[in-house]
Biopython code that builds the backbone (N, CA, C, O; Angstrom):
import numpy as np
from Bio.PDB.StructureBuilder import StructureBuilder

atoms = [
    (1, "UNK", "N", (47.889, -25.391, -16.739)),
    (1, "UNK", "CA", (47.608, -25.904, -15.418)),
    (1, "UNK", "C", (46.633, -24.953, -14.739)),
    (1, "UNK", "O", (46.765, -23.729, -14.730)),
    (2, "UNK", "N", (45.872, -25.476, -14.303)),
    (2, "UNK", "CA", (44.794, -24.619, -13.241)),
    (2, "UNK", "C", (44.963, -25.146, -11.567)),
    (2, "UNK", "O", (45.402, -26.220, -11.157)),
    (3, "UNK", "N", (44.505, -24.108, -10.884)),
    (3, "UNK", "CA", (44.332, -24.348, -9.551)),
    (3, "UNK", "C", (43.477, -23.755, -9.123)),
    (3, "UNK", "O", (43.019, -23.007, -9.987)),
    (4, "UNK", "N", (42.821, -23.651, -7.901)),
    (4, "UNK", "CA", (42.056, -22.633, -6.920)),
    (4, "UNK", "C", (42.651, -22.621, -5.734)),
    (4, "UNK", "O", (43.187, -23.683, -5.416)),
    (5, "UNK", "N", (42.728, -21.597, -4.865)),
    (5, "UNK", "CA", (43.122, -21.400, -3.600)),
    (5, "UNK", "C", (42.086, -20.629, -3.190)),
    (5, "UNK", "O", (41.377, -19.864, -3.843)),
    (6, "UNK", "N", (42.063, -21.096, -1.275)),
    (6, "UNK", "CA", (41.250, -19.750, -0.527)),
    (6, "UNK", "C", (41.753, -19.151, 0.067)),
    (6, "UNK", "O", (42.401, -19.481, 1.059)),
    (7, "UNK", "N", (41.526, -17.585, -0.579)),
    (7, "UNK", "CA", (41.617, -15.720, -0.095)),
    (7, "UNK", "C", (40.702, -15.717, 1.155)),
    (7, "UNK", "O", (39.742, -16.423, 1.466)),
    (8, "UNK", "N", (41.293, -14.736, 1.732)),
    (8, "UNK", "CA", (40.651, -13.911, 2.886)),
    (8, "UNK", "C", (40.401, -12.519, 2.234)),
    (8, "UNK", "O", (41.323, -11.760, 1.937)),
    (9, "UNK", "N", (39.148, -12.257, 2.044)),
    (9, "UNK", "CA", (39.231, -10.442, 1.744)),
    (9, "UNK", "C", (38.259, -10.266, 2.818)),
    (9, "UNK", "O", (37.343, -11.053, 3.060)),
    (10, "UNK", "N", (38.551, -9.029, 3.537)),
    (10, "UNK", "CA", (37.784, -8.210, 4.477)),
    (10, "UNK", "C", (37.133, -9.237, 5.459)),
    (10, "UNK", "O", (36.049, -9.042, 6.008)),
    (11, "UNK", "N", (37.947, -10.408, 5.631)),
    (11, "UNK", "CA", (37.192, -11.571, 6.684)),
    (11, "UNK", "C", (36.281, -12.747, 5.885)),
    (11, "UNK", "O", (35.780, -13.735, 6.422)),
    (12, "UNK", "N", (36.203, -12.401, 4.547)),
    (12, "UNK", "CA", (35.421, -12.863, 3.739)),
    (12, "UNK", "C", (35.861, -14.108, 3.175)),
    (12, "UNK", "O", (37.056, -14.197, 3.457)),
    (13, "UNK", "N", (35.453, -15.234, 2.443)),
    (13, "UNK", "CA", (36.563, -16.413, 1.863)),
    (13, "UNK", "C", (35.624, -16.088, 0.726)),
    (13, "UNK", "O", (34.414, -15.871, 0.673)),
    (14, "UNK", "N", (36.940, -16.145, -0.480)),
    (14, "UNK", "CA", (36.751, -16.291, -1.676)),
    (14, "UNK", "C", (37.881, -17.222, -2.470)),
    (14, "UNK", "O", (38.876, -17.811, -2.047)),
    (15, "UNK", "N", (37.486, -17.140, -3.384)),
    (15, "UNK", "CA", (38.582, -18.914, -4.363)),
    (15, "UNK", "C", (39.071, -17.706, -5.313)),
    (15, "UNK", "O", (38.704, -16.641, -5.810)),
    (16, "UNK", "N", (40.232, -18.670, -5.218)),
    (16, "UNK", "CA", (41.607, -17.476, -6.501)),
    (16, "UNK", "C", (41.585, -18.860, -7.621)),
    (16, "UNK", "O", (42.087, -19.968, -7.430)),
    (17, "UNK", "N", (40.863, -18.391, -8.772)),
    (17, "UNK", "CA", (41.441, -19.285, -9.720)),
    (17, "UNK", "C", (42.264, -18.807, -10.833)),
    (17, "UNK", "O", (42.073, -17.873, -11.613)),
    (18, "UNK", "N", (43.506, -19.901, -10.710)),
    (18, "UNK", "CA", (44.178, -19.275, -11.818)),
    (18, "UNK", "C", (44.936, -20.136, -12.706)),
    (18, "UNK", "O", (45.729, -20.728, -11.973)),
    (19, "UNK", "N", (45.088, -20.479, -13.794)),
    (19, "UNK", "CA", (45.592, -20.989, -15.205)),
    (19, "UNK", "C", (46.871, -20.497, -15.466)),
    (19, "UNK", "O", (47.008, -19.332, -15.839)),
    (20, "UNK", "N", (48.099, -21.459, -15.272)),
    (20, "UNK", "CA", (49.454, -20.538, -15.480)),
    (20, "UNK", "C", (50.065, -22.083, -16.173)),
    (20, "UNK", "O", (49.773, -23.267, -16.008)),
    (21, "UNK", "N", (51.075, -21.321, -17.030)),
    (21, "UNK", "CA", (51.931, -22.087, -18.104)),
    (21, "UNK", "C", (53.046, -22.222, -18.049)),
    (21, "UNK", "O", (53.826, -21.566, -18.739)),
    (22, "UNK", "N", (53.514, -23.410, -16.927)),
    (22, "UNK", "CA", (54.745, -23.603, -16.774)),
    (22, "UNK", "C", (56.284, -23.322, -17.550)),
    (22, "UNK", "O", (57.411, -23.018, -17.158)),
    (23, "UNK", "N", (55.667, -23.597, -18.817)),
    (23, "UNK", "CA", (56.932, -23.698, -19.988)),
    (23, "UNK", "C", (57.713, -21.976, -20.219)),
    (23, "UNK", "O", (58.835, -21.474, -20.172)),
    (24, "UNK", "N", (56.200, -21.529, -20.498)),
    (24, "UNK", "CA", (56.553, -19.972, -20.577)),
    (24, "UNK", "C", (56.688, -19.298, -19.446)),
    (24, "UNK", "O", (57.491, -18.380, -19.611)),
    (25, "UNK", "N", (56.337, -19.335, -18.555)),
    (25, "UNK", "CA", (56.253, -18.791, -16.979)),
    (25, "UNK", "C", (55.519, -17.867, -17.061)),
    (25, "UNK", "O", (55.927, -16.739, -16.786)),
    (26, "UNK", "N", (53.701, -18.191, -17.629)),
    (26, "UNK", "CA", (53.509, -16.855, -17.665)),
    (26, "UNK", "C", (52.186, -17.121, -17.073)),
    (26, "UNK", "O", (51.952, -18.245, -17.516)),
    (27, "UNK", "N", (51.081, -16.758, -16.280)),
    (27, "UNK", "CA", (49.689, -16.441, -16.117)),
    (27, "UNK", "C", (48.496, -16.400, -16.890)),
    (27, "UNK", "O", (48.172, -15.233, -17.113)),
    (28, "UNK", "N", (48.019, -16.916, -17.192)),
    (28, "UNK", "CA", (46.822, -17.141, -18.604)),
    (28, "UNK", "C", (45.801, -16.578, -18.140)),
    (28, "UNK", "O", (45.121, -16.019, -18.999)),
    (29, "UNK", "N", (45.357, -16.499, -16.889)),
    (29, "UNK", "CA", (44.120, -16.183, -16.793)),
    (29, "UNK", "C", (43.883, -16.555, -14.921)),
    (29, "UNK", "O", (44.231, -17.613, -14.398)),
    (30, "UNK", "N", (43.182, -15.316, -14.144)),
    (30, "UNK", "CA", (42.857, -14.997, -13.111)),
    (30, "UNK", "C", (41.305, -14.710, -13.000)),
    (30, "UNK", "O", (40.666, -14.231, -13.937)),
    (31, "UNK", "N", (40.694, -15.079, -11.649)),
    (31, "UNK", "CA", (39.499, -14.936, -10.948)),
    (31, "UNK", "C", (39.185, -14.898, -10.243)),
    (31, "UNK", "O", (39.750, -15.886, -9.774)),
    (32, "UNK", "N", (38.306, -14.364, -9.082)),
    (32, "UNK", "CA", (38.175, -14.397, -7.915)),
    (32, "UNK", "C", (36.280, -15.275, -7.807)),
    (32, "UNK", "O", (35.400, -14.728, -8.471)),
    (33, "UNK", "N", (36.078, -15.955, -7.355)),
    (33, "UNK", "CA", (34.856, -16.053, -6.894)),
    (33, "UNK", "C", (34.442, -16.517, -5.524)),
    (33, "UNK", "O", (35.282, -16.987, -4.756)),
    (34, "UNK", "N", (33.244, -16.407, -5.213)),
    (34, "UNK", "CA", (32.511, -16.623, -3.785)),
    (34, "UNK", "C", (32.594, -18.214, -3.676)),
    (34, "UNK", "O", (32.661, -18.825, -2.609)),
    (35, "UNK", "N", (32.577, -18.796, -4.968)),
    (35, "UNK", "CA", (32.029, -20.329, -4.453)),
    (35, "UNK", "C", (33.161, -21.195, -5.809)),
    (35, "UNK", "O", (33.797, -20.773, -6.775)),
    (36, "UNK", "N", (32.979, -22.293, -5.312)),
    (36, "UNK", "CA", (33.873, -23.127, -6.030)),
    (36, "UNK", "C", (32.971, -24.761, -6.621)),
    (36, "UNK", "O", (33.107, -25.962, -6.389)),
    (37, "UNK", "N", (32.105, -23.951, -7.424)),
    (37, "UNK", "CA", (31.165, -25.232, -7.990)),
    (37, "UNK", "C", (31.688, -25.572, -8.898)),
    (37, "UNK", "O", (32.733, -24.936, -9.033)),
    (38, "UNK", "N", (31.470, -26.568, -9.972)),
    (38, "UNK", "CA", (31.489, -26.809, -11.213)),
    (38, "UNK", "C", (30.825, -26.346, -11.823)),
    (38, "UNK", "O", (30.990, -27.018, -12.842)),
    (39, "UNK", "N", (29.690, -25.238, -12.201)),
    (39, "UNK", "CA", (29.683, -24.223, -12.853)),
    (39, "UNK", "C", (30.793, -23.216, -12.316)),
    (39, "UNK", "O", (31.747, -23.829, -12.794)),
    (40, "UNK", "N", (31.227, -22.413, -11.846)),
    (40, "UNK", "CA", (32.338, -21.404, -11.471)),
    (40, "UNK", "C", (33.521, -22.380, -12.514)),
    (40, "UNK", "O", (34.173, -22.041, -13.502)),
    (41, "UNK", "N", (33.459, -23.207, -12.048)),
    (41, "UNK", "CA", (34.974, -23.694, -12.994)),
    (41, "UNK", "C", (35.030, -23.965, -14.141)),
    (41, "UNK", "O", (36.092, -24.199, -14.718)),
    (42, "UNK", "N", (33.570, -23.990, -14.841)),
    (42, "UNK", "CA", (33.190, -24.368, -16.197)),
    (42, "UNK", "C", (33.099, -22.377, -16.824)),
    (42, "UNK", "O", (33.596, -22.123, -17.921)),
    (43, "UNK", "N", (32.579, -21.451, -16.160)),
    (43, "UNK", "CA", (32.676, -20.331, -16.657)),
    (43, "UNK", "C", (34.582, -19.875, -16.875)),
    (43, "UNK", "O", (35.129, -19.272, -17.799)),
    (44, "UNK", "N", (35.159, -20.465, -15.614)),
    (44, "UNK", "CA", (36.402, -19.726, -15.882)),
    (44, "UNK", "C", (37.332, -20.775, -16.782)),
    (44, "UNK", "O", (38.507, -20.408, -16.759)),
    (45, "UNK", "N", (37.190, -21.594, -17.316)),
    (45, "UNK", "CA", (37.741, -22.614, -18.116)),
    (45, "UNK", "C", (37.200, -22.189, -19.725)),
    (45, "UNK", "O", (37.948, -22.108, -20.700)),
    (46, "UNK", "N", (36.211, -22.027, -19.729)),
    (46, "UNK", "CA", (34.803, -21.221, -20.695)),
    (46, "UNK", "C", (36.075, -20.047, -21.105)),
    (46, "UNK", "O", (36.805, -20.165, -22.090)),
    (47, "UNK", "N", (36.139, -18.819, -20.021)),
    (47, "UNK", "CA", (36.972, -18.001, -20.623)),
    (47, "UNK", "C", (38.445, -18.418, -21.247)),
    (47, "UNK", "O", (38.665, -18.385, -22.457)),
    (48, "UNK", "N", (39.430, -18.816, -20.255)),
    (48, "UNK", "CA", (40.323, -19.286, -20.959)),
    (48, "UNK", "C", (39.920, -20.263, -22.491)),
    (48, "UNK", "O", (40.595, -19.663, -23.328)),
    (49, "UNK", "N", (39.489, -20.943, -22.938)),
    (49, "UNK", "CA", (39.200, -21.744, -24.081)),
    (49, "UNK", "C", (38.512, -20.594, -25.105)),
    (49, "UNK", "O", (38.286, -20.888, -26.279)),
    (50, "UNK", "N", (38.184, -19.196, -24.536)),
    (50, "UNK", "CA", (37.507, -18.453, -25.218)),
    (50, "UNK", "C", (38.792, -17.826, -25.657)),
    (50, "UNK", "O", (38.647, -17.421, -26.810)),
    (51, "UNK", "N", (40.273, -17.527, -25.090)),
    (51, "UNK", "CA", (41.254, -16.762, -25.596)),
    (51, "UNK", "C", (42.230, -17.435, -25.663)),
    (51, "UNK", "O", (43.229, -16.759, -25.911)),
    (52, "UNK", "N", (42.513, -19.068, -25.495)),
    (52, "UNK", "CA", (43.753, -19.854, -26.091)),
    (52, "UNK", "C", (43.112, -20.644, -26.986)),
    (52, "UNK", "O", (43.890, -21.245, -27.728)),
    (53, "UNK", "N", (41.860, -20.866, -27.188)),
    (53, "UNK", "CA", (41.119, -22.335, -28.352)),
    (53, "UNK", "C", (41.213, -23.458, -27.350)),
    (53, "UNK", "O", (41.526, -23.373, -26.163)),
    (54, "UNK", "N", (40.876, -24.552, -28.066)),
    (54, "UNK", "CA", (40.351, -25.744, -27.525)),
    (54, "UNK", "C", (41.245, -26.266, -27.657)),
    (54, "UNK", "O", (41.218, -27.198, -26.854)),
    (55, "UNK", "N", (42.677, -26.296, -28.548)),
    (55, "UNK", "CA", (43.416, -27.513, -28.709)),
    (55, "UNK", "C", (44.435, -28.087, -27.420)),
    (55, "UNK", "O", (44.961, -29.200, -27.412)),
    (56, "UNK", "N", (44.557, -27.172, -26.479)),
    (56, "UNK", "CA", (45.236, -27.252, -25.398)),
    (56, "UNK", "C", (44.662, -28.160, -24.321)),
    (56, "UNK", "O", (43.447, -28.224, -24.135)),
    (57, "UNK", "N", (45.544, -28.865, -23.611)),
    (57, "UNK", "CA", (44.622, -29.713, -22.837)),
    (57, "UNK", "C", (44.940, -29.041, -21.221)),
    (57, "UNK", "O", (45.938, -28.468, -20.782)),
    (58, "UNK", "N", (43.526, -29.419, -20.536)),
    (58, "UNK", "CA", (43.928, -28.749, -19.379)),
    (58, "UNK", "C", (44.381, -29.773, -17.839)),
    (58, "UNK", "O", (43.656, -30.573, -17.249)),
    (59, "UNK", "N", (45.461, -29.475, -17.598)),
    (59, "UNK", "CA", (46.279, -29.949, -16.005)),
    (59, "UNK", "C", (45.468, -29.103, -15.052)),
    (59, "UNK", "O", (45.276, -27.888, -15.008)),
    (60, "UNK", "N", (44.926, -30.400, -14.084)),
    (60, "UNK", "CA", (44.286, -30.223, -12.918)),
    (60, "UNK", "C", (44.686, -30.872, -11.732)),
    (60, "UNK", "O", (45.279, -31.944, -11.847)),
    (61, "UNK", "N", (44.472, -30.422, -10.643)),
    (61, "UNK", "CA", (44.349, -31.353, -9.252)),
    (61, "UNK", "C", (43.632, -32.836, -9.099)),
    (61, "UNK", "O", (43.815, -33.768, -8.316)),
    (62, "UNK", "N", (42.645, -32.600, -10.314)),
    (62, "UNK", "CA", (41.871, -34.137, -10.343)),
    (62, "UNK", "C", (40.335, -33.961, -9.836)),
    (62, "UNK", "O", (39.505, -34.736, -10.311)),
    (63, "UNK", "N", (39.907, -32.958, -8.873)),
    (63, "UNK", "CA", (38.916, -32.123, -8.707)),
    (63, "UNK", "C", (37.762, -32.423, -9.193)),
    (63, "UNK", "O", (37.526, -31.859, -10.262)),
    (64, "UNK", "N", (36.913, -33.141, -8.779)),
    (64, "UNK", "CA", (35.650, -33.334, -9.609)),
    (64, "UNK", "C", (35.004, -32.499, -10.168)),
    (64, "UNK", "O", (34.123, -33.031, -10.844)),
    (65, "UNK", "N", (35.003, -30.959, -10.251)),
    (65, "UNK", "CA", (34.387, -30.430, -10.898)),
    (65, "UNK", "C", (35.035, -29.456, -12.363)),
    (65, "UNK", "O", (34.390, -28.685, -13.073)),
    (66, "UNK", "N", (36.850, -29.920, -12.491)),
    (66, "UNK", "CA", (37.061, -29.675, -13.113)),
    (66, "UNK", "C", (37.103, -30.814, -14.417)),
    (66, "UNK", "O", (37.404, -30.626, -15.596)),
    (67, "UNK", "N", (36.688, -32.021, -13.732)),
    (67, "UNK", "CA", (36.753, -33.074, -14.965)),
    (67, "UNK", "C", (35.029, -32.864, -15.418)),
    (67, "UNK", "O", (35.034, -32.681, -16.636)),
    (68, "UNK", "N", (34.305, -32.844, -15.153)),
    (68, "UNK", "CA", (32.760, -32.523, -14.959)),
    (68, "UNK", "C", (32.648, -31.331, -16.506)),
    (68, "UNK", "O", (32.182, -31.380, -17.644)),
    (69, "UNK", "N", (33.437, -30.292, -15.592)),
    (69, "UNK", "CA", (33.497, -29.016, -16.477)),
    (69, "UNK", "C", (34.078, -29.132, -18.293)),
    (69, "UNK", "O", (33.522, -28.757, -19.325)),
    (70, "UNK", "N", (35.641, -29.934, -18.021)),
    (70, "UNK", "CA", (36.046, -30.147, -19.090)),
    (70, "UNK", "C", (35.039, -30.688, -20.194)),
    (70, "UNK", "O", (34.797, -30.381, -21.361)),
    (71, "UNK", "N", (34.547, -31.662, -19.266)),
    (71, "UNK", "CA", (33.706, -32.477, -20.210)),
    (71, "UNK", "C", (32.498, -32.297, -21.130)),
    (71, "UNK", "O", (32.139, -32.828, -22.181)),
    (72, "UNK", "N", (31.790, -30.921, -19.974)),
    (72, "UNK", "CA", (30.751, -30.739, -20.911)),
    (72, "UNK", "C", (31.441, -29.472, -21.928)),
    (72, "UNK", "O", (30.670, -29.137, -22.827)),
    (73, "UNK", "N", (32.681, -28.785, -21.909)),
    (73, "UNK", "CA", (33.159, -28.171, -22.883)),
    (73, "UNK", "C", (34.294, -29.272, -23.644)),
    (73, "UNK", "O", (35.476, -28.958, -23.500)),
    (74, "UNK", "N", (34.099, -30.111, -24.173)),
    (74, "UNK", "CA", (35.256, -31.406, -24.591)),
    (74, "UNK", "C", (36.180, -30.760, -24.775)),
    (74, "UNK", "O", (36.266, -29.998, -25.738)),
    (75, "UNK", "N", (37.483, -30.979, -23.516)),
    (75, "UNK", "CA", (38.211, -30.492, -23.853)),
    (75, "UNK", "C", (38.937, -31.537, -23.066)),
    (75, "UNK", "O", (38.528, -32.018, -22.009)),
    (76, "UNK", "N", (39.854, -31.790, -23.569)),
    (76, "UNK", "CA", (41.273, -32.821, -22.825)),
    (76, "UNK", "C", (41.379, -32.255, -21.162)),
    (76, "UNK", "O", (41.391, -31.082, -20.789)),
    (77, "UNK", "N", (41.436, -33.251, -20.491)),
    (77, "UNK", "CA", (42.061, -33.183, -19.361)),
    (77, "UNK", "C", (42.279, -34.059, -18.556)),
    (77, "UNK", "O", (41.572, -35.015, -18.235)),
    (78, "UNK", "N", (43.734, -33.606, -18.046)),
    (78, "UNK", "CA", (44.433, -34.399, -17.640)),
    (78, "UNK", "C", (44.717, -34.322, -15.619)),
    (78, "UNK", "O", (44.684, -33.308, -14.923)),
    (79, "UNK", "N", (44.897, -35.339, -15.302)),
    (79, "UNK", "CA", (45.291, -35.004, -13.940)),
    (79, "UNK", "C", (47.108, -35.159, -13.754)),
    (79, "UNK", "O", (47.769, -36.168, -13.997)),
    (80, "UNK", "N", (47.663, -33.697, -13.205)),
    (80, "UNK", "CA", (48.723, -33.660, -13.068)),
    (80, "UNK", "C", (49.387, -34.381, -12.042)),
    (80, "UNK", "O", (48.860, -34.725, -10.984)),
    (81, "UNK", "N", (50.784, -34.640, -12.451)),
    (81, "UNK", "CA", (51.854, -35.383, -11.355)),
    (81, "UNK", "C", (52.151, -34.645, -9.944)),
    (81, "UNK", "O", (51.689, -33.514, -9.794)),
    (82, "UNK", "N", (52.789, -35.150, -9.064)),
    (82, "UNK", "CA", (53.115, -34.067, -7.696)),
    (82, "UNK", "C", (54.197, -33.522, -8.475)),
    (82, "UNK", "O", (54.341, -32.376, -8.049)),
    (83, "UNK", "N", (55.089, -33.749, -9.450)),
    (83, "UNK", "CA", (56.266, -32.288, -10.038)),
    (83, "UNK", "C", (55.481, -31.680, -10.249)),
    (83, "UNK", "O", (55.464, -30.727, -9.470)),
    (84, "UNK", "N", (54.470, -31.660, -11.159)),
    (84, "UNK", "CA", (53.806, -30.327, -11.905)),
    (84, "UNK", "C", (52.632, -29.961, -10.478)),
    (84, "UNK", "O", (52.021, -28.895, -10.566)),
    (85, "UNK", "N", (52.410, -30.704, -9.439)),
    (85, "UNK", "CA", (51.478, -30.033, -8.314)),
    (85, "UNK", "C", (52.438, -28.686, -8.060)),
    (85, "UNK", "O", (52.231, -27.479, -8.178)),
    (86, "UNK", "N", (53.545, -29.457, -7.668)),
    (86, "UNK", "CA", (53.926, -28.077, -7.063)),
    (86, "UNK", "C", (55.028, -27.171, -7.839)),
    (86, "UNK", "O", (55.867, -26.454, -7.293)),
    (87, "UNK", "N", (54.811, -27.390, -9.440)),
    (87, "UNK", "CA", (54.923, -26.027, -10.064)),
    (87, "UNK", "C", (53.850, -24.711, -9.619)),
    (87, "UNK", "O", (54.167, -23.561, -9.314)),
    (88, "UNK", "N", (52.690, -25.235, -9.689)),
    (88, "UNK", "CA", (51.395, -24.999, -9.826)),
    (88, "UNK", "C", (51.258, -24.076, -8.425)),
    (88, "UNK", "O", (50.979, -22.904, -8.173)),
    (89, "UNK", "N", (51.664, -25.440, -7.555)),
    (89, "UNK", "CA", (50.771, -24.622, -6.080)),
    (89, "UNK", "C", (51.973, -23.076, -5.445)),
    (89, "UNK", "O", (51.785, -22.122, -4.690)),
    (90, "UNK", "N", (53.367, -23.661, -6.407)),
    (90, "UNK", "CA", (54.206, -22.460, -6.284)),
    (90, "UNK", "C", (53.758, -21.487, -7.174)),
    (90, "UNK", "O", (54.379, -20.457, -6.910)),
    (91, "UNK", "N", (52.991, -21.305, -8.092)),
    (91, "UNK", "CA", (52.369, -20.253, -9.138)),
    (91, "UNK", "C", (51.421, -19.664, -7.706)),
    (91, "UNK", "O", (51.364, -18.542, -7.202)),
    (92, "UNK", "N", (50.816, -20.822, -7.384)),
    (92, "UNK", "CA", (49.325, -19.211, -6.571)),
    (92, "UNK", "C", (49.913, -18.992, -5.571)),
    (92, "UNK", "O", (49.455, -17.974, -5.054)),
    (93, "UNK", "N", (50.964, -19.555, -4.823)),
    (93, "UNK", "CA", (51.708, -18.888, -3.669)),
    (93, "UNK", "C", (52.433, -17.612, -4.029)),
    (93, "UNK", "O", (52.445, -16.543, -3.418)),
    (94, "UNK", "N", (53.024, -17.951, -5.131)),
    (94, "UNK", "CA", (53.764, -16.158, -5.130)),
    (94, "UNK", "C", (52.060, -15.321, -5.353)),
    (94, "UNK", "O", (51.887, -14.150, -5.017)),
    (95, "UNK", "N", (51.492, -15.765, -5.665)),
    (95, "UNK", "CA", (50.071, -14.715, -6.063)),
    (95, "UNK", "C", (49.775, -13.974, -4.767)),
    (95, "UNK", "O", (49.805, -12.785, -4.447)),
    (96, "UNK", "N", (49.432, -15.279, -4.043)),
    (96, "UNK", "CA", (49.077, -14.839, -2.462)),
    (96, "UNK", "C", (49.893, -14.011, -1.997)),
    (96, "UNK", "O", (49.408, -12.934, -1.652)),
    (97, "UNK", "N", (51.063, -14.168, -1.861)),
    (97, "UNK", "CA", (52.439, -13.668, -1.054)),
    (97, "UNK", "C", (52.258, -11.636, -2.014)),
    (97, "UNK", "O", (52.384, -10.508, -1.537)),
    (98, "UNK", "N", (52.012, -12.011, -3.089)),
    (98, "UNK", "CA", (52.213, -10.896, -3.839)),
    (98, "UNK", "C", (50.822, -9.906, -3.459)),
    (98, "UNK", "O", (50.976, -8.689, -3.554)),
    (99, "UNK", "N", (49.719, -10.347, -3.108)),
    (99, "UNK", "CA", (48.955, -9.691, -3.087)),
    (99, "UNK", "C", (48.221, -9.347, -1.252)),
    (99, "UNK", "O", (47.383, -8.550, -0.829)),
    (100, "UNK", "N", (49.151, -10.517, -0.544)),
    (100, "UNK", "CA", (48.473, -10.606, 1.063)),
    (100, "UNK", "C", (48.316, -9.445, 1.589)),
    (100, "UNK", "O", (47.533, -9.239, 2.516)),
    (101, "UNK", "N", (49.635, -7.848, 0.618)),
    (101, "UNK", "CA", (49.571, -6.936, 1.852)),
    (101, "UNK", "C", (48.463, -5.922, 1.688)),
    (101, "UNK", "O", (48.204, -5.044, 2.511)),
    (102, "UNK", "N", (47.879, -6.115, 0.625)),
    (102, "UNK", "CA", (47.072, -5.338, 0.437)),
    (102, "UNK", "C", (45.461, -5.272, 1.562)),
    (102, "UNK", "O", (44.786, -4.415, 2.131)),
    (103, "UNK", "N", (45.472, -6.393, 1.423)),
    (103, "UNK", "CA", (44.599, -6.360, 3.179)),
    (103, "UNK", "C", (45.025, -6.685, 4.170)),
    (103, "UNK", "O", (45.621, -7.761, 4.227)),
    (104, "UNK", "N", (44.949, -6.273, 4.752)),
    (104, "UNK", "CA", (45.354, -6.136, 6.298)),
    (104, "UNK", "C", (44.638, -6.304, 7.373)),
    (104, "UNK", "O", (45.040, -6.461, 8.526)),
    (105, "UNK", "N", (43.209, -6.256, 6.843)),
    (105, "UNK", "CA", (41.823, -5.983, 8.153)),
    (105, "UNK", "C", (42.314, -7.518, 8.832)),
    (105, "UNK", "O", (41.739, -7.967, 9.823)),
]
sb = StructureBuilder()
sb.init_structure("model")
sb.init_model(0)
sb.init_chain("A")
sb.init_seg("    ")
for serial, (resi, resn, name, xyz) in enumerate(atoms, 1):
    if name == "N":
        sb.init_residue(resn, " ", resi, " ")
    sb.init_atom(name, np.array(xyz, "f"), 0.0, 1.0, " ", f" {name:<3s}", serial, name[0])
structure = sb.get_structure()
């Protein structure tokens, strides 16, 4: 499953993308970027497929630029149910929650 959320750093907005695996409960893969194009989501999809392979299919929000992305790397994807939304949107909330105190400005 993938998501993006928007960070505040130093007043700044940046996108948290991150790839986490419900079954195992574990984090696959993290990013921070300035912008949230379909290239940005095709590089960080790019990496993950670079360290799990292609056979995995990827759960999204439905996001036009992650079906865009999949596509020009053929890779399965699927648009997830509201159960698995909010596995998902509970994955980058503890992220946030875990990382909010570190800025403070």
């Amino acid at each position: 499953m993938i998501d993006e959320s928007m960070i505040t750093i130093k007043g700044e907005v940046y996108w948290l993308w991150i790839a986490y695996e419900p079954y195992i409960n574990k984090y696959l893969l993290m990013d921070i970027s300035k912008d949230r194009t379909t290239l940005r989501c095709y590089y960080f999809i790019k990496r993950l497929r670079r360290l799990y392979g292609s056979k995995y299919t990827v759960y999204t929000d439905g996001a036009h630029y992650y079906n865009q992305a999949c596509r020009w790397l053929r890779i399965k994807h699927v648009v997830y149910n509201q159960e698995d939304k909010n596995i998902i949107e509970r994955a980058v909330q503890y992220i946030k929650d875990r990382t909010e105190c570190f800025d403070d400005l």
